[in-house]
C-alpha positions as CSV (number, residue, x, y, z in Angstrom):
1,X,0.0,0.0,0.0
2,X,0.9,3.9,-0.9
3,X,-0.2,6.9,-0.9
4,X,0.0,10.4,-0.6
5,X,-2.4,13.0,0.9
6,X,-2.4,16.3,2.5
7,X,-1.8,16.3,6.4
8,X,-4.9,18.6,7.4
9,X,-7.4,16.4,5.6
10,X,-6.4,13.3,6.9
11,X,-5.6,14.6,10.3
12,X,-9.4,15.9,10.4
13,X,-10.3,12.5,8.8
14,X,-8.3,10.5,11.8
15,X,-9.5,12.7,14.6
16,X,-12.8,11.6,13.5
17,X,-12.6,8.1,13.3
18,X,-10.7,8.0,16.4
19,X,-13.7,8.9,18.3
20,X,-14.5,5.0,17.9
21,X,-11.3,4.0,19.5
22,X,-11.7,2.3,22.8
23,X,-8.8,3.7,25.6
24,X,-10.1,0.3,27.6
25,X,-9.8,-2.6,25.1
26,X,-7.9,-5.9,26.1
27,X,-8.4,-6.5,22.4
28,X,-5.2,-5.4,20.5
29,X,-6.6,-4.5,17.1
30,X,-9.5,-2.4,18.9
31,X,-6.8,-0.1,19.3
32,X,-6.0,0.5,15.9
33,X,-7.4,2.2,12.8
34,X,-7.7,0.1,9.6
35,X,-6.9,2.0,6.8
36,X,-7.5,1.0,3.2
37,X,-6.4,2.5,-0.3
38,X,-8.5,1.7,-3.3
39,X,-7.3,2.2,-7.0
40,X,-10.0,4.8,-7.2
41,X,-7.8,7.4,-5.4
42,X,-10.2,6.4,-2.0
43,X,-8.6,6.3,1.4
44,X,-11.2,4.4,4.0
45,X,-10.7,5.1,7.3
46,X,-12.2,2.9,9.7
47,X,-12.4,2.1,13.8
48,X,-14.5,0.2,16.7
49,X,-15.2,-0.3,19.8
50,X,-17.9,-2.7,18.3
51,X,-20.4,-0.6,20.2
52,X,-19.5,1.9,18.3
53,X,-17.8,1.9,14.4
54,X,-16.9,5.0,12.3
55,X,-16.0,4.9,8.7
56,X,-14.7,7.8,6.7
57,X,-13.7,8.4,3.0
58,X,-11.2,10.9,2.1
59,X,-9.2,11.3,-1.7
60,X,-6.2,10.7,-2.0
61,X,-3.5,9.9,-4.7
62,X,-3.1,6.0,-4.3
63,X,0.0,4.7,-6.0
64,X,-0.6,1.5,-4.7
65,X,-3.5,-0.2,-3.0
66,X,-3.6,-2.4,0.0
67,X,-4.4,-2.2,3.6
68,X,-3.1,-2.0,6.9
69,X,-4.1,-1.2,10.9
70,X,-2.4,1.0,12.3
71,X,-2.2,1.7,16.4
72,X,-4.3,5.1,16.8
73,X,-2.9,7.0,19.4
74,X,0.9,7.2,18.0
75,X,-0.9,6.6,13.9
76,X,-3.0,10.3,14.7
77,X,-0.6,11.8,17.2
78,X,2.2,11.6,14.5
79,X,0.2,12.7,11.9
80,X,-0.8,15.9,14.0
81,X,2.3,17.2,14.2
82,X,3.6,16.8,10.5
83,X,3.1,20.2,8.9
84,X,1.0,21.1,6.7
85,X,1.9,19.9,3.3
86,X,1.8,16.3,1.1
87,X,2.7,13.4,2.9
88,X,3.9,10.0,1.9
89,X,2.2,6.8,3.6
90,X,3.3,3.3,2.9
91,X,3.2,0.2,4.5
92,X,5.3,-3.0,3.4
93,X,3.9,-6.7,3.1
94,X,5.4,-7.3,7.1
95,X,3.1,-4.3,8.3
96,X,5.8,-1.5,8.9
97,X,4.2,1.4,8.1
98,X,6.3,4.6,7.1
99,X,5.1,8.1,7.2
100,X,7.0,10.3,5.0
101,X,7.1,14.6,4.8
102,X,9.8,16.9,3.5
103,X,11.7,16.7,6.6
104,X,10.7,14.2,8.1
105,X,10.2,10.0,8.1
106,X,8.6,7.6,10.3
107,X,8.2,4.2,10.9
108,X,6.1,2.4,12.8
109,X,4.7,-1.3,13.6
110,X,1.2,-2.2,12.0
111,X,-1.3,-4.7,12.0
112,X,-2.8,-7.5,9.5
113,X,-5.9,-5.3,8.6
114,X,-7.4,-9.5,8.2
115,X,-7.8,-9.6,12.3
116,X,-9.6,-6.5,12.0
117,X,-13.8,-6.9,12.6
118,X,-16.2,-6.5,10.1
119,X,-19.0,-3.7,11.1
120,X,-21.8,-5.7,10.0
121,X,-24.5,-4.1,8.4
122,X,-28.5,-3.1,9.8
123,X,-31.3,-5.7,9.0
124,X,-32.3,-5.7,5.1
125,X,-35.8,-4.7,6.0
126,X,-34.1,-1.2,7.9
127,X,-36.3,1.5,8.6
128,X,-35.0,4.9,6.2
129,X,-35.2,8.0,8.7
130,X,-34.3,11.7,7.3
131,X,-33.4,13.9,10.4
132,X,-32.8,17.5,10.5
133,X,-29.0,17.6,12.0
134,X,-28.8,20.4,13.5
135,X,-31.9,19.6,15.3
136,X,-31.0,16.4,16.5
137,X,-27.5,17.5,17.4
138,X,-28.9,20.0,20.0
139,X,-31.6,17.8,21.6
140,X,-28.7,15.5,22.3
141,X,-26.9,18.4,24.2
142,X,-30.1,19.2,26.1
143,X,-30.6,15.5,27.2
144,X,-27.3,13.1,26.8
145,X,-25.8,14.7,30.2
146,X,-29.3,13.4,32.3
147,X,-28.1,9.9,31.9
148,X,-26.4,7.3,34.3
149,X,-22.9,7.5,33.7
150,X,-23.2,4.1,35.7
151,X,-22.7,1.2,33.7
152,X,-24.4,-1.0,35.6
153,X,-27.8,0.5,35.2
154,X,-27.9,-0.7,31.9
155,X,-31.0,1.0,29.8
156,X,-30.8,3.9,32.1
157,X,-27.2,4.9,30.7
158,X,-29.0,5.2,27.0
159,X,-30.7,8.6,25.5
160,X,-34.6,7.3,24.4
161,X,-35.6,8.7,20.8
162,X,-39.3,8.5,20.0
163,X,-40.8,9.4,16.9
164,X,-44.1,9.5,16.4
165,X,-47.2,12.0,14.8
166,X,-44.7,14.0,13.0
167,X,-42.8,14.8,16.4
168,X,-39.3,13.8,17.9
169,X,-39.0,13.3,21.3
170,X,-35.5,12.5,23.2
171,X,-35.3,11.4,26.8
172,X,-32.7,10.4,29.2
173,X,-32.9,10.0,33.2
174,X,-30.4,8.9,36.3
175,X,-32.7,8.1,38.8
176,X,-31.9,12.1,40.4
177,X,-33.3,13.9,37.1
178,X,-34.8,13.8,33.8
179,X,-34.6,15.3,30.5
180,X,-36.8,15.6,27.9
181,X,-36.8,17.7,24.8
182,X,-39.4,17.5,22.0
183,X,-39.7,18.8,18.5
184,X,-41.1,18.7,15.2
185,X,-39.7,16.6,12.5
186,X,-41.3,14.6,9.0
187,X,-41.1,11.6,9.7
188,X,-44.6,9.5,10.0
189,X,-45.3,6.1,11.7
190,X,-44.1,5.3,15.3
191,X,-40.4,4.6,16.0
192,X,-38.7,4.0,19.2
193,X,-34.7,3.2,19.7
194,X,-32.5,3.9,22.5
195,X,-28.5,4.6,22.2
196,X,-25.8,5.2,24.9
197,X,-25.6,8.6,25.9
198,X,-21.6,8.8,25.6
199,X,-22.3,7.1,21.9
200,X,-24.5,9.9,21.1
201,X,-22.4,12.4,22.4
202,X,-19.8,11.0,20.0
203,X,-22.4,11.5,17.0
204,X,-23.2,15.2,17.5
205,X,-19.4,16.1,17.6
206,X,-19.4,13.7,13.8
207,X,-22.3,16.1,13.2
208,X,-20.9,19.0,14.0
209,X,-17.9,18.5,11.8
210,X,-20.2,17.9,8.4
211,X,-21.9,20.7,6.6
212,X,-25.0,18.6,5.6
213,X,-28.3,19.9,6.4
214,X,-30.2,16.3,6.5
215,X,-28.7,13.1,8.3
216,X,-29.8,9.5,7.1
217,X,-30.6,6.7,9.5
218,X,-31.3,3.7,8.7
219,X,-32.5,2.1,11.9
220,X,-32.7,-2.1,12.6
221,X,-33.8,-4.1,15.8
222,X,-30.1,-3.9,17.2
223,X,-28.3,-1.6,15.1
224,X,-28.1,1.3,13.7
225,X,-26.8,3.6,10.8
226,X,-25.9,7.2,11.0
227,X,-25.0,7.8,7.1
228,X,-23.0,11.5,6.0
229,X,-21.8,12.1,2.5
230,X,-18.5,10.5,3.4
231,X,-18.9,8.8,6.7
232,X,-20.7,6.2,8.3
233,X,-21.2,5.6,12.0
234,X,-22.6,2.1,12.7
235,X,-24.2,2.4,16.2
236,X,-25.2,-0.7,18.5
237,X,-28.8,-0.2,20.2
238,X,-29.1,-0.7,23.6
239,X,-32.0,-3.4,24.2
240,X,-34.8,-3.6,26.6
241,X,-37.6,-1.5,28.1
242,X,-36.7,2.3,29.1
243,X,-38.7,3.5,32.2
244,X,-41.9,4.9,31.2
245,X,-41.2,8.6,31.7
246,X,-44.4,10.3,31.2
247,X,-45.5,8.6,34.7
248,X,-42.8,10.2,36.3
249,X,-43.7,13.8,35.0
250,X,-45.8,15.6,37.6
251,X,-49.4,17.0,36.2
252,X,-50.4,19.4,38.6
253,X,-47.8,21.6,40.7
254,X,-49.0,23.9,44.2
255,X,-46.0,26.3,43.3
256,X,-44.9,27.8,40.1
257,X,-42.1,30.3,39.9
258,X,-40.9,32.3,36.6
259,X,-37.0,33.5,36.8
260,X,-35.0,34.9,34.6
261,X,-32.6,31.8,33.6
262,X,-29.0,33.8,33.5
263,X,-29.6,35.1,36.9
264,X,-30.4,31.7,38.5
265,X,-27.4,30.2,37.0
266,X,-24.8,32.7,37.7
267,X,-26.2,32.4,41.5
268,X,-26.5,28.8,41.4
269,X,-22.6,28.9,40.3
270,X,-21.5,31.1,42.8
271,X,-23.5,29.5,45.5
272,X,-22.2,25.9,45.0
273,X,-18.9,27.3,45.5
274,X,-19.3,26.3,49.2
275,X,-21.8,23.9,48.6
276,X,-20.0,21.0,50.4
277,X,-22.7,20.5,53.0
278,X,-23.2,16.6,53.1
279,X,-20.8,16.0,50.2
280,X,-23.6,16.4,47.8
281,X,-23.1,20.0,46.6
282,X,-26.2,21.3,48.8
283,X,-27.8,24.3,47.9
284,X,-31.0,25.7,50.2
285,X,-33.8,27.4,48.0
286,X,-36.0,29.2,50.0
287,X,-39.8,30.6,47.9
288,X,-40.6,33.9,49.7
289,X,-43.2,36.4,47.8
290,X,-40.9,37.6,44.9
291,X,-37.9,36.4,46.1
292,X,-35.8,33.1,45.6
293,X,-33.0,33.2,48.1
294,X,-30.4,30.3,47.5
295,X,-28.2,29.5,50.3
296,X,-25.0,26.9,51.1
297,X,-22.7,26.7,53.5
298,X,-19.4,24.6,54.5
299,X,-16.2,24.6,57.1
300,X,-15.0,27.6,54.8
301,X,-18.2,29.7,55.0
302,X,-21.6,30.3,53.9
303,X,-23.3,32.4,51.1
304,X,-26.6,34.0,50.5
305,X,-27.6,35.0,46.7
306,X,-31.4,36.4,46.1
307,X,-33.0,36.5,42.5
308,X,-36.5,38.4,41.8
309,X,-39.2,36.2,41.0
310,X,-43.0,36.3,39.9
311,X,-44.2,33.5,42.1
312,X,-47.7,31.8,42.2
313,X,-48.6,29.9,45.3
314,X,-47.0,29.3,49.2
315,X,-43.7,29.8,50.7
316,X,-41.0,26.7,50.6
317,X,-37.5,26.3,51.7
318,X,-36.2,23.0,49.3
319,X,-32.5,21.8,49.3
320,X,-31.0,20.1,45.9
321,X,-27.5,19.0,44.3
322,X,-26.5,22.3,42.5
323,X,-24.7,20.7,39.7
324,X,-28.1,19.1,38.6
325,X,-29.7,22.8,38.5
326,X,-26.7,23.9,36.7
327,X,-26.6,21.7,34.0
328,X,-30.1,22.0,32.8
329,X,-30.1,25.4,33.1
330,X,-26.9,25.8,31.5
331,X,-28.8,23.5,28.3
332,X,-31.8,25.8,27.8
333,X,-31.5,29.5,25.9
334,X,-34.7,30.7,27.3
335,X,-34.5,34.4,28.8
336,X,-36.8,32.8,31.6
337,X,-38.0,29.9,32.5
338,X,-41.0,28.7,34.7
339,X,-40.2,26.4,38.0
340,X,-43.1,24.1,39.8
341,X,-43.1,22.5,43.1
342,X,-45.6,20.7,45.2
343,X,-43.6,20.2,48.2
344,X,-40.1,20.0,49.6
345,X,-39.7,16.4,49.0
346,X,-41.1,16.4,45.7
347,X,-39.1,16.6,42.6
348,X,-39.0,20.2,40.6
349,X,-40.0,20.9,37.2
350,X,-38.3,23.0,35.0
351,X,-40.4,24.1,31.7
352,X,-40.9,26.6,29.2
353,X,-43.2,29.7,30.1
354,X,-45.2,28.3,26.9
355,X,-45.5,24.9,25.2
356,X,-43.5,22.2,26.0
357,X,-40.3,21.7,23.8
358,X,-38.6,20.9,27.1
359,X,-39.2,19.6,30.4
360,X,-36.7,18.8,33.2
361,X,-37.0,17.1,36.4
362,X,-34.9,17.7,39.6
363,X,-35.0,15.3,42.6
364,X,-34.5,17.5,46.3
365,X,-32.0,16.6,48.8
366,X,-33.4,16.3,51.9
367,X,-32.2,19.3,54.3
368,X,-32.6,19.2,57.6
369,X,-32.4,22.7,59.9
370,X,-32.1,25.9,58.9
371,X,-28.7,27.7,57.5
């Protein structure tokens, strides 16, 4: 195999296949990238984690075909620092590959690319889905960071995507909080698939690198197909039942607040500075006419912050972790947003002051005192 290509493109091509690359593999060739040149001038770039496989196309000038794996971390982290101008790739029939520039020449120890797995393909009978990218790249902002980073909680640690009656709806819960984002989309019929969270975040950075307007996924029973003009992200479902999350939504609230969103979060932030009460970042929030005063306190100090609030209902004092406030308030653009409570052990809801494109739920800590 040899070729020659510019640096830049395939250093953008390698940092996204990489994203496939497990750190925690046992499995040697796991840790490589397979690359293949064609006689048709086509590099293919390919990795998995076989939960996870990328695939990218990039031209080059092939003056020989073949293929090779090569191990990522030292493959992309040479190829990163190469200036930017032509390089010279070739690999020889015992697997050393050498990486060539004006100045410079490496060689390194590949791979058979014969050990390395196949992706495997969806189901024939695949379900065609057009998606609007930039839409689902930024309800997978505003939900992937709700789910259990816990790997033993299985379904839990997945991102729900239901479409149905022309609507998209993405969810994603930890058993402390609970995201869900809705919009509209054209798509008929009544779909339902669940991916890992950490997988989708993977996807919307792939997204955010293309300049398509429209993604195409062709979805299976147990996988499925993210497909760009020249990349391909192969995506294992999770399987099973997710928790049925419109149960767990509250329908009637005693107390609902409206607050403008950057104030709450700049006070939030400066509050959980010395929010080590309990070792669960505890911040007080105490309803009182048109104020919300938020409180913590620790060994170091304590702090008081106060936002004005149009507030409907009683007065309550409610404690929660201040990193799940933070993060959903940090994932919504709203000038202000609408709060409701029932009572202090009762989870919060966080919601538009109009429709529902978003909804998030906050479990309390239990506080006990006063600060």
């Amino acid at each position: 195999m040899k070729f020659t290509c510019n640096q830049q493109i395939l250093s953008k091509a390698l940092n996204t296949v990489s994203k496939a690359v497990s750190a925690r593999t046992t499995i040697p060739i796991l840790k490589g990238i397979l690359i293949k040149a064609s006689d048709d001038g086509k590099l293919i770039l390919s990795a998995s984690d076989l939960d996870l496989s990328i695939e990218k196309t990039i031209n080059v000038d092939v003056v020989e075909e073949g293929s090779v794996v090569v191990l990522s971390k030292l493959f992309v982290d040479i190829i990163r620092k190469l200036p930017n101008e032509e390089l010279v790739i070739e690999a020889s029939g015992d697997n050393q590959v050498t990486i060539k520039s004006t100045k410079s020449e490496f060689t390194v120890v590949g791979l058979s690319s014969d050990e390395f797995p196949s992706f495997g393909m969806v189901e024939e009978d695949a379900e065609e889905i057009l998606l609007d990218q930039e839409t689902f790249r930024n309800m997978i902002g505003k939900t992937a960071f709700s789910a259990s980073i816990d790997e033993s909680k299985g379904i839990i640690t997945g991102v729900l995507t239901e479409i149905s009656d022309n609507m998209l709806h993405m969810v994603a819960l930890d058993g402390f909080r609970m995201a869900v984002t809705r919009e509209k989309c054209e798509n008929n019929g009544q779909k339902k698939f669940i991916i890992a969270a950490k997988i989708m975040n993977e996807l919307a950075k792939i997204i955010s690198d293309t300049e398509e307007d429209r993604m195409k996924l062709l979805l299976g029973s147990k996988k499925a197909v993210a497909v760009f003009t020249d990349t391909k992200v192969v995506i294992r479902l999770l399987e099973g039942e997710f928790i049925k999350y419109k149960d767990i939504i509250p329908k009637e609230h005693k107390i609902r607040v409206i607050v403008n969103r950057a104030d709450l979060l700049d006070a939030i932030e400066r509050a959980s500075l010395l929010a080590k009460e309990g070792k669960n970042n505890l911040v007080r929030i105490r309803l009182e006419e048109n104020l919300l005063i938020i409180s913590s306190r620790s060994e170091e100090g304590n702090v008081r912050e106060e936002c004005i609030i149009s507030k409907e209902g009683e007065n309550l004092e409610i404690g929660f972790n201040s990193k799940y406030i933070s993060d959903v308030i940090k994932n919504i653009e709203d000038e202000e947003i609408a709060m409701e409570f029932n009572t202090n052990i009762n989870p919060c809801l966080v919601k538009p002051l109009s429709g529902n494109s978003y909804e998030y739920l906050i479990l309390p800590v239990r506080i006990t005192g006063s600060n």
